[in-house]
Biotite code that builds the C-alpha atoms (Angstrom):
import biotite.structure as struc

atoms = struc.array([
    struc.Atom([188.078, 77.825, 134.827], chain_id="A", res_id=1, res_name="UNK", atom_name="CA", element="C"),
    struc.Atom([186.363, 80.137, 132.803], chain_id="A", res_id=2, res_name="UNK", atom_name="CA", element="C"),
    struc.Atom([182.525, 80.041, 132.366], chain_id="A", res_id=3, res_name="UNK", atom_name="CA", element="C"),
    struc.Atom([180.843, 80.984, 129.187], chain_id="A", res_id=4, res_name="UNK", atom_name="CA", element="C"),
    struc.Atom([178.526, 84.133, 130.007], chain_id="A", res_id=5, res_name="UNK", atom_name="CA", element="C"),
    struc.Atom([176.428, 82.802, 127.199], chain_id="A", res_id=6, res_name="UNK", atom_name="CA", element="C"),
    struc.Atom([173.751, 80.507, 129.076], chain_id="A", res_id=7, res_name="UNK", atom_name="CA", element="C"),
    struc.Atom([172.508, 77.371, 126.593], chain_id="A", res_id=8, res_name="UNK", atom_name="CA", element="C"),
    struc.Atom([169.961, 77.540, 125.253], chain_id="A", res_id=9, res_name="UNK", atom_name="CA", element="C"),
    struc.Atom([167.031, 75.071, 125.694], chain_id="A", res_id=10, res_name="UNK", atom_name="CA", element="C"),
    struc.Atom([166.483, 73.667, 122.268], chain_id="A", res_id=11, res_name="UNK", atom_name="CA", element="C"),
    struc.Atom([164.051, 75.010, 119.673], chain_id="A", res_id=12, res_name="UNK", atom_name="CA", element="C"),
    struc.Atom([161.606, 71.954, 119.004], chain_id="A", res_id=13, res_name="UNK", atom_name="CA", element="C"),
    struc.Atom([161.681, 71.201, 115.398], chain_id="A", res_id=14, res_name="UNK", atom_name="CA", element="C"),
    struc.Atom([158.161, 72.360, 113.771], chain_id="A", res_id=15, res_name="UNK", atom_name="CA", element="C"),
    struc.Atom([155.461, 69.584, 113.154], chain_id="A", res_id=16, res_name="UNK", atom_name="CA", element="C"),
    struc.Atom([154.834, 69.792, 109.261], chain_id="A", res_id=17, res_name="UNK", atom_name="CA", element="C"),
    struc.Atom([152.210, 67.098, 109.450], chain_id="A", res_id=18, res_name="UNK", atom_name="CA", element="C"),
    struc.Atom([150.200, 69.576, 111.954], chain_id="A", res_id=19, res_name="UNK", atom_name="CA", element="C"),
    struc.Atom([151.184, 72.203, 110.041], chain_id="A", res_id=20, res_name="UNK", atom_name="CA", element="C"),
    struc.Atom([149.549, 70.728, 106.374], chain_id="A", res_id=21, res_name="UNK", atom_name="CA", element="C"),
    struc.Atom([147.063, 69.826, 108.812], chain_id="A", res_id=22, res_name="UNK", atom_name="CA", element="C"),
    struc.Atom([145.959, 72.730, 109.949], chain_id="A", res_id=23, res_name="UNK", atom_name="CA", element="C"),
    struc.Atom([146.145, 74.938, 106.292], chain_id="A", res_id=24, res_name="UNK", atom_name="CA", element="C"),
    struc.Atom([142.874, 73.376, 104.728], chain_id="A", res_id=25, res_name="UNK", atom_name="CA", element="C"),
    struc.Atom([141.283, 74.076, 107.728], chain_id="A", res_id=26, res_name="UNK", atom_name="CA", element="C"),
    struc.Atom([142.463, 78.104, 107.220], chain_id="A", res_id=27, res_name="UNK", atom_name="CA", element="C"),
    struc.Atom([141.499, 77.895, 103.554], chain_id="A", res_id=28, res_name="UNK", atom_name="CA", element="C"),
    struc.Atom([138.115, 76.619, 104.471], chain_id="A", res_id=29, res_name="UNK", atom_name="CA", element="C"),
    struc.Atom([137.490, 79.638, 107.049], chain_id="A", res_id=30, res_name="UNK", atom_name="CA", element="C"),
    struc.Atom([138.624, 81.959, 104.256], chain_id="A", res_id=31, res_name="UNK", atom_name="CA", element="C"),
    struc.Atom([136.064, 80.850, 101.481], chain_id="A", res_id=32, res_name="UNK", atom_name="CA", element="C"),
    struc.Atom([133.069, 80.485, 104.338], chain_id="A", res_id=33, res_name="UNK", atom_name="CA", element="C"),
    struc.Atom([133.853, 84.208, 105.258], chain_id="A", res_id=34, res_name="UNK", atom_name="CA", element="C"),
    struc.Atom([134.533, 85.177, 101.498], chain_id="A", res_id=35, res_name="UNK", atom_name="CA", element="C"),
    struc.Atom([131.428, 84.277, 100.450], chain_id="A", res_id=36, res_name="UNK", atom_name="CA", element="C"),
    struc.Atom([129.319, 85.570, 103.730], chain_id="A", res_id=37, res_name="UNK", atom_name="CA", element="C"),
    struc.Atom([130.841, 88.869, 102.896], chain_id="A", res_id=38, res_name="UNK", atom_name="CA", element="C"),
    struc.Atom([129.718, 87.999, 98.963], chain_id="A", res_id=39, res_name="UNK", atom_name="CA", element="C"),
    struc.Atom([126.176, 86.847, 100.494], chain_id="A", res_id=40, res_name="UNK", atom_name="CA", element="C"),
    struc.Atom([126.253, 90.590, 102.037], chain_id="A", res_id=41, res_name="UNK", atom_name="CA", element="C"),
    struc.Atom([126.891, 92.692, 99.337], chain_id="A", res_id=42, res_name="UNK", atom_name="CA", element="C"),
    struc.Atom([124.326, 91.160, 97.575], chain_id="A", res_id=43, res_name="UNK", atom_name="CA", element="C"),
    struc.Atom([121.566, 91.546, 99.471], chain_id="A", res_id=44, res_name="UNK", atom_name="CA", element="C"),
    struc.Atom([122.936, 94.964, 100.548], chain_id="A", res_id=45, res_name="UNK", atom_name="CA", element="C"),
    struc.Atom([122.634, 96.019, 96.419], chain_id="A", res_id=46, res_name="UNK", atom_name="CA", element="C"),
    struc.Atom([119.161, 93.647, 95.968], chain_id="A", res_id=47, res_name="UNK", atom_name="CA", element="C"),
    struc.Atom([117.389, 95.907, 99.415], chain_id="A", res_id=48, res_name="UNK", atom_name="CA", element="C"),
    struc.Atom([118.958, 98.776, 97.298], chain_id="A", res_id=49, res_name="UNK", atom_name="CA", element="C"),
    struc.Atom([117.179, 98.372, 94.055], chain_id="A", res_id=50, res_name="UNK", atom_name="CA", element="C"),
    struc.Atom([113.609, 97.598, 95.635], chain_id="A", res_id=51, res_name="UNK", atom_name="CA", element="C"),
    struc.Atom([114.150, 100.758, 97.814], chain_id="A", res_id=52, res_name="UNK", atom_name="CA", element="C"),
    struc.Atom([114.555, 102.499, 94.356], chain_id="A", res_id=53, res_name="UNK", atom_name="CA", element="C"),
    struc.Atom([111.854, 100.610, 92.764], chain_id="A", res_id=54, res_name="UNK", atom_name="CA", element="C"),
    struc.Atom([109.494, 101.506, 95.896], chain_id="A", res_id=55, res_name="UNK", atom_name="CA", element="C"),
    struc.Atom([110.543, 105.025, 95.674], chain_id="A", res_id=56, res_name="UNK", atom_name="CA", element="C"),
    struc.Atom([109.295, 104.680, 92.151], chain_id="A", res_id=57, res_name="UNK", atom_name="CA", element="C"),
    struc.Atom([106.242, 103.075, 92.900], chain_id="A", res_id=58, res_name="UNK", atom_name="CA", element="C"),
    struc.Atom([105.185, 105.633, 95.280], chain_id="A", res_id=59, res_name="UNK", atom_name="CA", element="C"),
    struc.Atom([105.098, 108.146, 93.358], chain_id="A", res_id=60, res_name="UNK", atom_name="CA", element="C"),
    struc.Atom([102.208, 109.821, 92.002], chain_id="A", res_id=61, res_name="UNK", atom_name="CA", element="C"),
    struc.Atom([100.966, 108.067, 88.416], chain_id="A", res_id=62, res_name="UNK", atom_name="CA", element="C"),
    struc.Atom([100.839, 111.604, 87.049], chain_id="A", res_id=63, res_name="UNK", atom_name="CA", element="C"),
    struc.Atom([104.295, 112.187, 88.575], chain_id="A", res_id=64, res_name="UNK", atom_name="CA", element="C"),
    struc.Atom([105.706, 108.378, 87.526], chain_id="A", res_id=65, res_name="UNK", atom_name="CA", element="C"),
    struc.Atom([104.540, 109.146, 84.091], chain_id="A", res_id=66, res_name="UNK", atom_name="CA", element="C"),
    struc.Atom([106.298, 112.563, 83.582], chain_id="A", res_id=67, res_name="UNK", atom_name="CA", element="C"),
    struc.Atom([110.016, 111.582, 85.427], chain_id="A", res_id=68, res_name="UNK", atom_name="CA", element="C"),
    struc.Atom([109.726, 108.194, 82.917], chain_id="A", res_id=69, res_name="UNK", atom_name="CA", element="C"),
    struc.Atom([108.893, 110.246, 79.845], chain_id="A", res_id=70, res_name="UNK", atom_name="CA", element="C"),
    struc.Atom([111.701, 112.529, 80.614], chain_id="A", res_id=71, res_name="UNK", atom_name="CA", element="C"),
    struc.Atom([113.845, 109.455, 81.435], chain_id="A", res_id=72, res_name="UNK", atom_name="CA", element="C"),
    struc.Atom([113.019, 107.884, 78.402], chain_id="A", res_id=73, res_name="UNK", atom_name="CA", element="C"),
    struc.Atom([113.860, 110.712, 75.574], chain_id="A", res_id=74, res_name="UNK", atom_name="CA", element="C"),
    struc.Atom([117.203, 111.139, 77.617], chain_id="A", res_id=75, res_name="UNK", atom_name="CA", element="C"),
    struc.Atom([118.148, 107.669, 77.204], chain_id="A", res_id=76, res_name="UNK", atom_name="CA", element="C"),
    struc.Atom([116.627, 107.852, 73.669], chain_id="A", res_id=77, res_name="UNK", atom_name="CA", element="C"),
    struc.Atom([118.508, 110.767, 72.437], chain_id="A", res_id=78, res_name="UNK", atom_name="CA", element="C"),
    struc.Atom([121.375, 109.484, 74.821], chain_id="A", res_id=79, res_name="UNK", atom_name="CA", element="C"),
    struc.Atom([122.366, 106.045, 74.532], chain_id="A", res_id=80, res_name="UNK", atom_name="CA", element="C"),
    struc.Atom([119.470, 104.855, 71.607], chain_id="A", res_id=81, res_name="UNK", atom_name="CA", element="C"),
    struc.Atom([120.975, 106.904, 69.157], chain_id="A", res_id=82, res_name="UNK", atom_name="CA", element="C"),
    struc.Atom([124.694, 105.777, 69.018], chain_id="A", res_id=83, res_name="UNK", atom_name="CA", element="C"),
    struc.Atom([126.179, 105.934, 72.640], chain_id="A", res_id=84, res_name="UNK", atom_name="CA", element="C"),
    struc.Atom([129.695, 107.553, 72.870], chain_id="A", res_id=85, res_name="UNK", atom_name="CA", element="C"),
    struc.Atom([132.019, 105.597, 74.844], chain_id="A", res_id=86, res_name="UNK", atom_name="CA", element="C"),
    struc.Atom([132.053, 108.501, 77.058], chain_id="A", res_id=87, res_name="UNK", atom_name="CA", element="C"),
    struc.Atom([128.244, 107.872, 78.102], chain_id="A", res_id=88, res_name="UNK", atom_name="CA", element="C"),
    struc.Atom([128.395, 104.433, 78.070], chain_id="A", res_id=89, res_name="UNK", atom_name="CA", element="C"),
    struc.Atom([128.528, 103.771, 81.875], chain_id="A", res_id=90, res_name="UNK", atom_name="CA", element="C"),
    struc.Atom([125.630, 106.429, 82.359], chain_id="A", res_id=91, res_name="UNK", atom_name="CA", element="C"),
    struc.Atom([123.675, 104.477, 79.303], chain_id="A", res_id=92, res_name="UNK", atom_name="CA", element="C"),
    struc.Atom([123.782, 101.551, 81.761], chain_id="A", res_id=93, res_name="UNK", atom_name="CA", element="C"),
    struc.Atom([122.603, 103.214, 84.637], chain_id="A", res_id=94, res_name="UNK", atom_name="CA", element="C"),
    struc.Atom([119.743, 104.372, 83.049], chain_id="A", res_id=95, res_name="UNK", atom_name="CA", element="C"),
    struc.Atom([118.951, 101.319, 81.165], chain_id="A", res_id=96, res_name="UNK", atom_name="CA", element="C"),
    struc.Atom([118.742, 99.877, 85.390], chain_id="A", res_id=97, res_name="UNK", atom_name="CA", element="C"),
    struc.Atom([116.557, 102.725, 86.241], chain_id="A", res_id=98, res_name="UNK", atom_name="CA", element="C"),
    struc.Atom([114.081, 102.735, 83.709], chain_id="A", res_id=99, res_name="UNK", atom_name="CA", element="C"),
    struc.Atom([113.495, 98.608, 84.053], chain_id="A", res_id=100, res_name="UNK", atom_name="CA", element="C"),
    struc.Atom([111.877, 99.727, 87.411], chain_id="A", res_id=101, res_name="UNK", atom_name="CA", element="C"),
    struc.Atom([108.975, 101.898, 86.086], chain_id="A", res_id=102, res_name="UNK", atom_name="CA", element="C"),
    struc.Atom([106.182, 99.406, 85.020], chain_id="A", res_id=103, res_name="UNK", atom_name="CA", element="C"),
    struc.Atom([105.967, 102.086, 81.931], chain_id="A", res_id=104, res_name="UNK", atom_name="CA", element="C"),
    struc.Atom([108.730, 100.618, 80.820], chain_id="A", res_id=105, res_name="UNK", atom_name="CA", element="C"),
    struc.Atom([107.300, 98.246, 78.439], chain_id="A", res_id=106, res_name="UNK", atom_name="CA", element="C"),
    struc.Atom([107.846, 97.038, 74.367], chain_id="A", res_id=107, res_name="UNK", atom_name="CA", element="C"),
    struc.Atom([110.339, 99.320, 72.926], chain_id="A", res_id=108, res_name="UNK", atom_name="CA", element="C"),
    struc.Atom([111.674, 100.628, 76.344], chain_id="A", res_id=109, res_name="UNK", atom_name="CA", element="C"),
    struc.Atom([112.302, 97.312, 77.872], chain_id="A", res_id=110, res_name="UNK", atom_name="CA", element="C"),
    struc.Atom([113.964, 95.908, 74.580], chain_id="A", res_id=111, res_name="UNK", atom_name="CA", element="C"),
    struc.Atom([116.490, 99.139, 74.604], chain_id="A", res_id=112, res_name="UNK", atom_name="CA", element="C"),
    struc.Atom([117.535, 99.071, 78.113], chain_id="A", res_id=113, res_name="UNK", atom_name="CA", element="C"),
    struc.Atom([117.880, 95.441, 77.969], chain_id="A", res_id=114, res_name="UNK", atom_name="CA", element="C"),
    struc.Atom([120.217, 95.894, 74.636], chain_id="A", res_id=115, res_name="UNK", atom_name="CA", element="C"),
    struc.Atom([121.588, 98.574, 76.641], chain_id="A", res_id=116, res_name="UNK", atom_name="CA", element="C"),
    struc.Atom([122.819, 96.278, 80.009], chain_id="A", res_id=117, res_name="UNK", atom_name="CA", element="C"),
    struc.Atom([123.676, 93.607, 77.735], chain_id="A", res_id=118, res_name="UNK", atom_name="CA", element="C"),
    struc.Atom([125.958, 95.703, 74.928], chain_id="A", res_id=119, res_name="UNK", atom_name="CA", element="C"),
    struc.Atom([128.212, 97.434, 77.634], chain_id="A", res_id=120, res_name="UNK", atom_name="CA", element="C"),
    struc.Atom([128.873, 94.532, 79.612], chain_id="A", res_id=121, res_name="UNK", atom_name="CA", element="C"),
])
């Protein structure tokens, strides 16, 4: 007699699909807990950013303040007040941001960069 050099092989056990359904909203539940700890991250990684800025800004001199936000100012004026190309308009944004953190920034200044961060959006 002739034996089959093939040896049998054991038999694959059929796959659970109850433990299988089972165990996906338990994956999708991981997922969104670590999607939005990474989410919780990045914020507070940009909101430490800002009042680093905004304490950088602070710190100055009120001589010095004053000068870097008048400067500021007529460069957003003559910038992004006066008809913003689309070419600027990312930079009109940013400086809208930047000059919200001076506490000159007040009346006509806060109403422009406010238009500003709104308009592009």
């Amino acid at each position: 007699m002739h034996r089959s050099l093939v040896q049998p092989s054991s038999p694959v056990p059929p796959l659970d699909e109850e433990a299988e359904v089972a165990r996906g909203p338990s994956r999708l539940r991981w997922a969104l807990v670590l999607s939005a700890l990474v989410l919780a991250g990045v914020l507070l990684a940009v909101a430490g950013w800002l009042e680093s800025e905004q304490r950088a800004i602070l710190s100055l001199e009120p001589s010095a303040r004053a000068a870097l936000f008048q400067e500021t100012w007529e460069g957003f004026e003559q910038l992004c007040v006066e008809g913003p190309r689309d070419a600027f308009v990312e930079r009109c944004r940013e400086q809208a941001h930047f000059l919200q953190l001076f506490p000159e920034c007040k009346g006509t200044c806060v109403e422009q960069a406010r238009l500003r961060t709104r308009a592009f959006r």
